[in-house]
TIPA-133309 format. One line per field, with one value per residue (C-alpha): x negated, y negated, z; residue in one letter. Coordinates in steps of 0.001 Angstrom, whole numbers, plus 524288, in hexadecimal, padded with zeros to 5 digits. Layout:
N
px	c(X, ...)
py	c(Y, ...)
pz	c(Z, ...)
residuo	c(a, ...)
This chain:
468
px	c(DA6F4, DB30E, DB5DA, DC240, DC8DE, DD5A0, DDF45, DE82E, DEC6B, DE3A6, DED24, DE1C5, DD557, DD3CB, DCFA6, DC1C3, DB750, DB81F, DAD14, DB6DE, DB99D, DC204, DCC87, DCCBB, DC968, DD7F2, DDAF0, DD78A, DC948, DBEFF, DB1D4, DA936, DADCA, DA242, DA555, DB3E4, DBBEE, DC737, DD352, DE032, DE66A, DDEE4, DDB51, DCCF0, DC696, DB818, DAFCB, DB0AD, DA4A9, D9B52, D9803, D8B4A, D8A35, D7D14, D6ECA, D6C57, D5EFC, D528B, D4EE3, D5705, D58FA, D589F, D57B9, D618F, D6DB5, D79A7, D8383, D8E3D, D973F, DA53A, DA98F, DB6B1, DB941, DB0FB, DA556, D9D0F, D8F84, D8451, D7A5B, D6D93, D66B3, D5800, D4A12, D4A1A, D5305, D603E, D674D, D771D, D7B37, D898E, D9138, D98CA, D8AE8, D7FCA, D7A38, D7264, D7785, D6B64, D6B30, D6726, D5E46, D59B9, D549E, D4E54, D5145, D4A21, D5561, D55D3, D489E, D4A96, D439E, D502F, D5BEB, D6628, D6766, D620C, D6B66, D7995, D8376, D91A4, D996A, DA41B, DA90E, D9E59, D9501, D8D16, D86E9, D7932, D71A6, D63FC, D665B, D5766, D5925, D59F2, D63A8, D5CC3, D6164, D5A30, D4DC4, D4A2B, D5916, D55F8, D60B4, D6771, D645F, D6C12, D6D9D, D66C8, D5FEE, D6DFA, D7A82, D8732, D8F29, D9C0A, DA440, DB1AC, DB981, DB682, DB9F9, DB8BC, DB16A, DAB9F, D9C4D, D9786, D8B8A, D80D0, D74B4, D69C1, D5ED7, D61E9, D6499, D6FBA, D798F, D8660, D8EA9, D98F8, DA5AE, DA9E9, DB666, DC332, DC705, DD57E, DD519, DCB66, DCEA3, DD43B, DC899, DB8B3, DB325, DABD2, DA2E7, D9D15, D9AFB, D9317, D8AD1, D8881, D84BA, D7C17, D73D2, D7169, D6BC1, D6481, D5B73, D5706, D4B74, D4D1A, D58FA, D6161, D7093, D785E, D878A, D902D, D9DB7, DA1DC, D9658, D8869, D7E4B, D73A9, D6663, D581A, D4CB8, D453F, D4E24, D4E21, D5983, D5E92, D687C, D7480, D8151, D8C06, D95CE, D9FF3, DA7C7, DB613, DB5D2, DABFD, DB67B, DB051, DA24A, D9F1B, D924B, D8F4F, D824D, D8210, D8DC9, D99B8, DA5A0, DB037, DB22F, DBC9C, DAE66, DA9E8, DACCE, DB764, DADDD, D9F67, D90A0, D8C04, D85EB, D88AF, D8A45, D8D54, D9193, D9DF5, D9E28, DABA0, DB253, DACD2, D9D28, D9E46, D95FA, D9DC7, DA6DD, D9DCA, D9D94, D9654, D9ABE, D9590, D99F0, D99D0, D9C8D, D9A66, DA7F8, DAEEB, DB6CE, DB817, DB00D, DAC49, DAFB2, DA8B9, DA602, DA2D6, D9517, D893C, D808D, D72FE, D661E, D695B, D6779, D72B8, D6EFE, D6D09, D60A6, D66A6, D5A8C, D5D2F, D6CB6, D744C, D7170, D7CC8, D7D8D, D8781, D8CE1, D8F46, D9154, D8AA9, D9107, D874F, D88C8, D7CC3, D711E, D6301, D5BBC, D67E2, D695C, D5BB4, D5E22, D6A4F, D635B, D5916, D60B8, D67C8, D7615, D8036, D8CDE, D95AF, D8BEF, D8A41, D7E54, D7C1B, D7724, D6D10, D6BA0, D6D59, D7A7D, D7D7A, D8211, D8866, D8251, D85A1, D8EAC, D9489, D91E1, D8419, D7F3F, D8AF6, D9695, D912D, D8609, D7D6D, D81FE, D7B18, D7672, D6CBA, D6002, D6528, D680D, D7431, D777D, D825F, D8AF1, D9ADB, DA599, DB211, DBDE0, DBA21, DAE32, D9EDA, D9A5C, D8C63, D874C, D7D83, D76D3, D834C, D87DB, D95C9, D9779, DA1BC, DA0B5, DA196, D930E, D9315, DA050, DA768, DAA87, DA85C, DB32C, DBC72, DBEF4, DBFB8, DC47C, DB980, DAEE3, DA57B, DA603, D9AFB, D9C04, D92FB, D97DA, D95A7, D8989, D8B86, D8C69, D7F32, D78BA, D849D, D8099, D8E25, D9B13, DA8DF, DB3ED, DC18C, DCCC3, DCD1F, DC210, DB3E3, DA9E5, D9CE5, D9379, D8BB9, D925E, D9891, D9DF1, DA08F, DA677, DAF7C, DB2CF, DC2F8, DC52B, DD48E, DD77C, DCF94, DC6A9, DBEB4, DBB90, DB230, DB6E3, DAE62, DB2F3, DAE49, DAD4B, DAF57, DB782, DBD17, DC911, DCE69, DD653, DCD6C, DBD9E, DC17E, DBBB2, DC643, DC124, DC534, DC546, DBF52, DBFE2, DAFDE)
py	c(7620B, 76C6E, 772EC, 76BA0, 77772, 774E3, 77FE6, 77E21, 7821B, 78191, 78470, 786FA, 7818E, 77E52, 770D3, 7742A, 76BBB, 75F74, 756B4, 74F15, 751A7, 75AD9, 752B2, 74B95, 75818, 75F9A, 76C39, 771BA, 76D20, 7741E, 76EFE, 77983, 78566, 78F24, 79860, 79411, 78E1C, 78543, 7885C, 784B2, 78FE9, 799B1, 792F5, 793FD, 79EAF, 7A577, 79FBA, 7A728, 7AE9C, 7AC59, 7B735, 7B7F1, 7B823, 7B745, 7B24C, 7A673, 7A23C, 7AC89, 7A011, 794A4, 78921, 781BB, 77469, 77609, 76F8A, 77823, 77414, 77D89, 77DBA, 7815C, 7835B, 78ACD, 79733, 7A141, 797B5, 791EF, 78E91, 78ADE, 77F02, 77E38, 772A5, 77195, 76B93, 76C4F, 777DC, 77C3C, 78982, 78E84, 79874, 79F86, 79F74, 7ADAC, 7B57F, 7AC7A, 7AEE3, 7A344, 79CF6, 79800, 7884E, 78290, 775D9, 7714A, 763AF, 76908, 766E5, 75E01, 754D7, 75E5B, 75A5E, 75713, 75894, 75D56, 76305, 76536, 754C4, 75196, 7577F, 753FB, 75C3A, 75B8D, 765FF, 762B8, 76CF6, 77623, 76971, 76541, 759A7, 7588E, 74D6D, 74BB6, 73FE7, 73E49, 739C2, 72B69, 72A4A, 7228A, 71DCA, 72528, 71EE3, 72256, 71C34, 714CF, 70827, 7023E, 6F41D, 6E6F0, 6E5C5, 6D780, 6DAEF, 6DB05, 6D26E, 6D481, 6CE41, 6D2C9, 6CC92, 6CA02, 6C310, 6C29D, 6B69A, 6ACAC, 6A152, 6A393, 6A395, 6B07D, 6AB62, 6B3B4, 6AD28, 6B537, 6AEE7, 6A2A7, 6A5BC, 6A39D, 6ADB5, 6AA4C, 6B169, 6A8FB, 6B095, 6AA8B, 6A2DB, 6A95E, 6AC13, 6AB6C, 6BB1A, 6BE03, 6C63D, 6C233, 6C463, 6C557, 6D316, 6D1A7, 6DC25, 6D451, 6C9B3, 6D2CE, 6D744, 6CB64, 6C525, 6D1C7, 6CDED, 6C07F, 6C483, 6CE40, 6C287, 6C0BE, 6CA6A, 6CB35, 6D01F, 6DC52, 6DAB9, 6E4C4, 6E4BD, 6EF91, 6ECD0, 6DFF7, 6DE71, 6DB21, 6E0EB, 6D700, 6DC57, 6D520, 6DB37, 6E04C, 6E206, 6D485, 6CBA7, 6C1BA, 6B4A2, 6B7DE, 6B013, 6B042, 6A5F2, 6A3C1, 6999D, 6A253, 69D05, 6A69C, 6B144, 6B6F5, 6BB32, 6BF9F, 6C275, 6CD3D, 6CF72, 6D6F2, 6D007, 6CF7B, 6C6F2, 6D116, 6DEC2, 6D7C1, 6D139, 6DCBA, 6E28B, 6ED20, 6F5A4, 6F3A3, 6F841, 7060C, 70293, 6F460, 6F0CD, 6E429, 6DF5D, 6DB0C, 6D09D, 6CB94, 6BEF7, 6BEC8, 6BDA6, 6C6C9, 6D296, 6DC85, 6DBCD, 6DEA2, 6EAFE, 6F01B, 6F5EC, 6FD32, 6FEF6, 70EA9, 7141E, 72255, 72202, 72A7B, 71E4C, 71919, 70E63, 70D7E, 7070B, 6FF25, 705E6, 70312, 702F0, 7018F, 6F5CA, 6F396, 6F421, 6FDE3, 70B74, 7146C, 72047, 72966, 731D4, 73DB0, 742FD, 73A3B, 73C95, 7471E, 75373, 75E12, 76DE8, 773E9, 78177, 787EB, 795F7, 79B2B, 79E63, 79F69, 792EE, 78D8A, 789C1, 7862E, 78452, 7881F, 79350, 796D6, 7979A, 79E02, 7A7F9, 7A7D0, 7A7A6, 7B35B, 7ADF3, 7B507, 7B002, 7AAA8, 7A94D, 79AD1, 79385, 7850C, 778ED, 77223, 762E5, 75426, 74E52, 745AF, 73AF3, 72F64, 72408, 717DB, 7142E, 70644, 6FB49, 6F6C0, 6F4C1, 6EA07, 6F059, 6FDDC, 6FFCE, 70BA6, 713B4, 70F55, 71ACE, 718B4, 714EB, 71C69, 72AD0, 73217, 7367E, 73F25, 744A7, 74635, 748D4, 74077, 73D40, 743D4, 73C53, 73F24, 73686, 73289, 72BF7, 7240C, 71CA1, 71433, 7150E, 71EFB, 722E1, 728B8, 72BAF, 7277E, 71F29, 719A9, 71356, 71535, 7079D, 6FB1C, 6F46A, 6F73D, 6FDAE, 70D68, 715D7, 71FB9, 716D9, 71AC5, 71475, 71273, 70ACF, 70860, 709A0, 6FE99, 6FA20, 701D7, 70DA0, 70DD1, 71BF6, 72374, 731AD, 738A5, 73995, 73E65, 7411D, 73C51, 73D5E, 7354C, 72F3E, 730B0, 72C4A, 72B79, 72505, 72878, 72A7A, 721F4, 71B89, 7208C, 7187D, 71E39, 71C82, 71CCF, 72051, 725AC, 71856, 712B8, 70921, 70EDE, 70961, 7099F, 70B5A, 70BAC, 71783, 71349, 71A94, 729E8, 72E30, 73B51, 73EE7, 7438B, 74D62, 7527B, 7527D, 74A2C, 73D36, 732B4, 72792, 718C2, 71319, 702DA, 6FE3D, 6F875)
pz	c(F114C, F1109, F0350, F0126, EF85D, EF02C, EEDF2, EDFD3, ED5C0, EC753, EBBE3, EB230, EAFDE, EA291, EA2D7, EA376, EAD73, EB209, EB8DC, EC243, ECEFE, ED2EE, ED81E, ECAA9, EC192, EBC33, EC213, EB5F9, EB603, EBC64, EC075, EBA60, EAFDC, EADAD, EA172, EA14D, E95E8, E97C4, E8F87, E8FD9, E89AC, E92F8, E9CD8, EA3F1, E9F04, E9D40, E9176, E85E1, E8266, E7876, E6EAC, E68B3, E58D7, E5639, E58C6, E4FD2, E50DF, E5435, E5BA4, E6359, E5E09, E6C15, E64AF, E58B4, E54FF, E532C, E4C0C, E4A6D, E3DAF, E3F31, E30B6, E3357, E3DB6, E36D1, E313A, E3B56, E3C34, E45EC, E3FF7, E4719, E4343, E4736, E43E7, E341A, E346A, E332B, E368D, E354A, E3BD3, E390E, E46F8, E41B1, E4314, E462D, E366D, E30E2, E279E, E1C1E, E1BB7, E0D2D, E0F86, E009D, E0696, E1487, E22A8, E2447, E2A2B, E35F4, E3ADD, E4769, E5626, E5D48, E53D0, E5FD4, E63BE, E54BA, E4BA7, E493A, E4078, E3D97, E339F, E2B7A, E2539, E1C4D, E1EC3, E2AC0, E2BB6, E33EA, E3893, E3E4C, E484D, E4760, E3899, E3467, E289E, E1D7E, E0FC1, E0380, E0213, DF2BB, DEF08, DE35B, DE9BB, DDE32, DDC4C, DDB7E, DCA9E, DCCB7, DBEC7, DB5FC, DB492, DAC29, DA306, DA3E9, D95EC, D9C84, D92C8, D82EA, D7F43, D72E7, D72B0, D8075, D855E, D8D05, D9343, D9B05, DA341, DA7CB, DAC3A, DA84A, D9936, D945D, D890C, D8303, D7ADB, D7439, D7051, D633A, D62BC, D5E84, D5091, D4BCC, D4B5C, D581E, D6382, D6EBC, D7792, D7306, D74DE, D8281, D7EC9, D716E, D7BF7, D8459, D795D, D735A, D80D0, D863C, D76C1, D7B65, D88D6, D82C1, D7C73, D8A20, D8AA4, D9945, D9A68, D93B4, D9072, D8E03, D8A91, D8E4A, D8A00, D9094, D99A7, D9908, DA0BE, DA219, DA6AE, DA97B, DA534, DB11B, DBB68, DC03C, DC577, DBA8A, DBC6F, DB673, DB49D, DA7CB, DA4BE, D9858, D9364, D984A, DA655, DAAD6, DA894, D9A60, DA13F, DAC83, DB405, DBDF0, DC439, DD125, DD98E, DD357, DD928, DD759, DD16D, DC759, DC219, DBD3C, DAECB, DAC1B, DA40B, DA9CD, DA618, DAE91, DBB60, DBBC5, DCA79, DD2A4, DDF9D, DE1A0, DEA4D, DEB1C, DEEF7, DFC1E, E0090, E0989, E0503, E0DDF, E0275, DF717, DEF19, DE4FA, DD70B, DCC37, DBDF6, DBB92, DADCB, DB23E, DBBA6, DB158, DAE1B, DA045, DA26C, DAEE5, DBAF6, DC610, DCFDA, DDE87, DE09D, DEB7E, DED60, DE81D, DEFA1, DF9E2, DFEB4, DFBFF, DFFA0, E0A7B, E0E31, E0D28, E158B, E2039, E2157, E26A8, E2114, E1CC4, E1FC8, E16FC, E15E3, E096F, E031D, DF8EA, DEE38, DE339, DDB6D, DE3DA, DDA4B, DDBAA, DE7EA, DEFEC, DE6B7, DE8CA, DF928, DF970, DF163, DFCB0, E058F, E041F, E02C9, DFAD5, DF50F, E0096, E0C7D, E11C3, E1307, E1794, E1123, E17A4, E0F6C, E0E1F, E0C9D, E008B, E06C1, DFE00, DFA1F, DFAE3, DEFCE, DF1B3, DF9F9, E00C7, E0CF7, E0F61, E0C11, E0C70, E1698, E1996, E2483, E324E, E3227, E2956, E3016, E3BF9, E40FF, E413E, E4DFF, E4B9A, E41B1, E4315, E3A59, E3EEE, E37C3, E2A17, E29B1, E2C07, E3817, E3D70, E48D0, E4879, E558F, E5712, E48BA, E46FB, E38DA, E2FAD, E2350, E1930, E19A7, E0C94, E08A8, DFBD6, DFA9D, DFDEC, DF6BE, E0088, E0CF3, E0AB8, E1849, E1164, E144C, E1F2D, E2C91, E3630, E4451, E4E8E, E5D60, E6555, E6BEA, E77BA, E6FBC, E6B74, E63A3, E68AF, E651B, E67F6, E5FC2, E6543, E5ED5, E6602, E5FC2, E519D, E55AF, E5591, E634F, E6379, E6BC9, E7A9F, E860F, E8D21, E8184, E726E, E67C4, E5DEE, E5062, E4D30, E3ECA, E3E48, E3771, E2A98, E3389, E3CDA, E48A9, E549F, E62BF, E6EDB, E7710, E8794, E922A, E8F69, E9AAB, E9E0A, EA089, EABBC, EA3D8, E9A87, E9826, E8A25, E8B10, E8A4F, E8508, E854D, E7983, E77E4, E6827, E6626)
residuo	c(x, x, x, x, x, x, x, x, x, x, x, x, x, x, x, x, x, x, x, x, x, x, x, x, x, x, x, x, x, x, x, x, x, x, x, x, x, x, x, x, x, x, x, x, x, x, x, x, x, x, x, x, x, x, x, x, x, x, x, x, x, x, x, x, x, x, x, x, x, x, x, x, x, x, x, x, x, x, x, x, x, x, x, x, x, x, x, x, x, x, x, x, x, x, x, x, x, x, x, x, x, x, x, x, x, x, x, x, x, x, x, x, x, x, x, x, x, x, x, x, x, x, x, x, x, x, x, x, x, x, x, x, x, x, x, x, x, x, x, x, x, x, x, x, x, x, x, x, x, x, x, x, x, x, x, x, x, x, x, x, x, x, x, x, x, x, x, x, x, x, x, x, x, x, x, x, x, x, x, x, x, x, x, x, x, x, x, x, x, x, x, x, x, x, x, x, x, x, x, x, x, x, x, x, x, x, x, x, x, x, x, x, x, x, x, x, x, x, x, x, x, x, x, x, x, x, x, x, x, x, x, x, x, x, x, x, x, x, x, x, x, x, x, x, x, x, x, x, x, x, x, x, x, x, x, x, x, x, x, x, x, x, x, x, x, x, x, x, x, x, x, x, x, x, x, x, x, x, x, x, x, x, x, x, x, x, x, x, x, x, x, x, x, x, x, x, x, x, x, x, x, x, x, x, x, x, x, x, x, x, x, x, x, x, x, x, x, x, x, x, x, x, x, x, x, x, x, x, x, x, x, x, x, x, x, x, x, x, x, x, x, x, x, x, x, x, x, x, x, x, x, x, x, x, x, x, x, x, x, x, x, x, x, x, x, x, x, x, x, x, x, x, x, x, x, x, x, x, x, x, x, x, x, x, x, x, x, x, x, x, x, x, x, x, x, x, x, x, x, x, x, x, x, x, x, x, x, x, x, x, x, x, x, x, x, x, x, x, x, x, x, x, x, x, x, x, x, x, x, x, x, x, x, x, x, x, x, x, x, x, x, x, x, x, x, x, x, x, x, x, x, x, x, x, x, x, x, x, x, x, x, x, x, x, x, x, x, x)
């Protein structure tokens, strides 16, 4: 076959390679650039050199992970993560930088460190992950359980000449306000009514009563689950009973005993809208307020030892105490010179909701895949799971744009392993298909990316966009 040769004219050739044939490929492409760099200020032009620093390691790490921290222009650093160990390195000479580790490394054993690890910086933090670790809840959590052993008796109204009755267990206690004099008040003292009601339970040997201001705290001797029900003679209005659910939040008294807790259920019976509340005297309030509050008879809490771990770089600057103290001193360090910390990250607990209206992360149970920080907020993968923090809402009362968000991809889309970042959007998934999560407004929402194809104009994959 005859070389078939074409004589024109290239302008420049700073569009870098392209895989397509030549009579589809721009001018300005080239089908293979050895030790070149494509710029469009300059041109084509030779590879700029590398200059060497210094040796890090006496020995190579062929297996580690390197992550590489890029604080600001003078303060850079490389990570190596491997097997039970962990080693920075400042980019400026190659010196190693001491990492503190007061509760182990043992969350870095792993078989391979370079596919095994995962790390992401944000500012002076970095968070790691071992992608071998399943994420538990805190097994020795003491869970908080449902108050089935007490009741209340909240005194609404004081009024003459009415019954205030209370029935636990089947026995029966009235108070009987007396009947207006000529020179009474208008309205009976609620708390007298409380006391002298709390006296009469108190006859009961199986049960304690105790009146704090308008309400009664009603208790049964050895933790065990009682019948409960009031009633008076004012329409039902004058008394009113509250043990565990709780109608509305409207139900509940204005000034409350510390720690008293109950479900509000609402006017529905769908539990999606329940929430949880708590009377808390230590709020800095006068005297007190209700609080929102988490369920009963559930785990709360994270294993720290199982979750993403932290590596966080600080100065010293002499107000360090104890066991720190006592390594820094070790250590060498003077005044000024940095040093990393090595440790578990306190993540929150869960404070309101349960596993309705405020489940555990999917996570849970599962491994994290990958780490990402996207739109402000810390991300995870997990097999098909995408999440953004924050995991454990604030509130369950109402809808808060704070609240975490997690979405599975659909069923095509199966253990992706791979996020991209396009735009305002985040993609993750396997190639040839990625779904992505769009956050610029207050809902988020899925969307199933197809077919990446490449441009004709640029090596950028341009992707067509099909809402899941």
């Amino acid at each position: 076959m005859a070389d078939e040769r074409i004589s024109m004219g290239i302008p420049n050739l700073f569009n870098g390679i392209s895989q397509q044939a030549p009579n589809l490929r721009l001018t300005s492409q080239a089908a293979v650039q050895t030790n070149l760099y494509s710029s469009l200020v300059r041109g084509l032009v030779k590879r700029p050199p590398t200059t060497h620093i210094a040796e890090l390691r006496a020995t190579a790490a062929d297996d580690a992970y390197i992550h590489w921290i890029d604080r600001d222009n003078t303060e850079r650093y490389a990570v190596f993560l491997l097997d039970q160990d962990i080693e920075v390195y400042d980019t400026a000479d190659g010196s190693e930088i001491p990492v503190y580790s007061p509760n182990g490394l043992t969350y870095l054993d792993v078989t391979t460190p370079r596919t095994e690890f995962r790390a992401v910086s944000i500012a002076d933090y970095t968070i790691i992950v071992n992608t071998t670790k399943t994420v538990a809840m805190d097994a020795t959590e003491v869970a908080e359980n449902a108050p089935v052993d007490e009741a209340y008796a909240w005194v609404k109204r004081g009024n003459y000449g009415t019954n205030y009755v209370i029935t636990v267990d089947g026995s029966t206690y009235t108070e009987t306000t007396p009947n207006p004099g000529t020179t009474s008040p208008t309205y009976y003292p609620t708390d007298t009514i409380a006391t002298n009601l709390a006296a009469k339970v108190n006859a009961n040997a199986n049960f304690t009563a105790t009146a704090t201001g308008s309400v009664i705290k009603i208790v049964k001797t050895g933790g065990a689950t009682f019948t409960f029900g009031v009633s008076d003679s004012f329409g039902g209005d004058a008394l009113i009973g509250l043990k565990i659910d709780v109608g509305a939040k409207e139900d509940l008294p204005d000034t409350g005993i510390d720690g008293m807790s109950f479900r509000i259920t609402g006017a529905s019976r769908n539990a999606e809208d329940d929430y949880y509340v708590r009377y808390n005297t230590n709020s800095g309030e006068y005297k007190g307020v209700w609080e929102e509050y988490r369920g009963w008879d559930q785990s709360n809490v994270f294993d720290a030892t199982t979750m993403p771990h932290r590596l966080v770089r600080y100065f010293v600057d002499g107000t360090e105490t104890g066991a720190l103290a006592t390594w820094i001193t070790g250590q060498g360090l003077s005044n000024g010179e940095p040093y990393f910390l090595f440790d578990q990250v306190e993540w929150d607990d869960r404070l309101v909701g349960d596993d309705t209206t405020a489940p555990i992360p999917e996570f849970v149970g599962r491994k994290i895949s990958d780490v990402y920080f996207f739109n402000s907020r810390l991300g995870f993968l997990s097999e098909e799971w995408i999440f953004l923090s924050r995991y454990l809402t604030s509130s369950t009362s109402g809808p808060r744009q704070s609240n975490r968000s997690s979405m599975t991809a659909p069923s095509r889309l199966r253990s992706p392993t791979t996020r991209y970042h396009f735009s305002d959007r985040l993609c993750r998934g396997t190639k040839p298909y990625c779904a992505s999560v769009t956050t610029h407004s207050s809902r988020s929402r899925v969307r199933t990316r197809s077919h990446l194809r490449t441009s004709r104009q640029t090596r950028r994959p341009s992707l067509n966009r099909v809402v899941a």
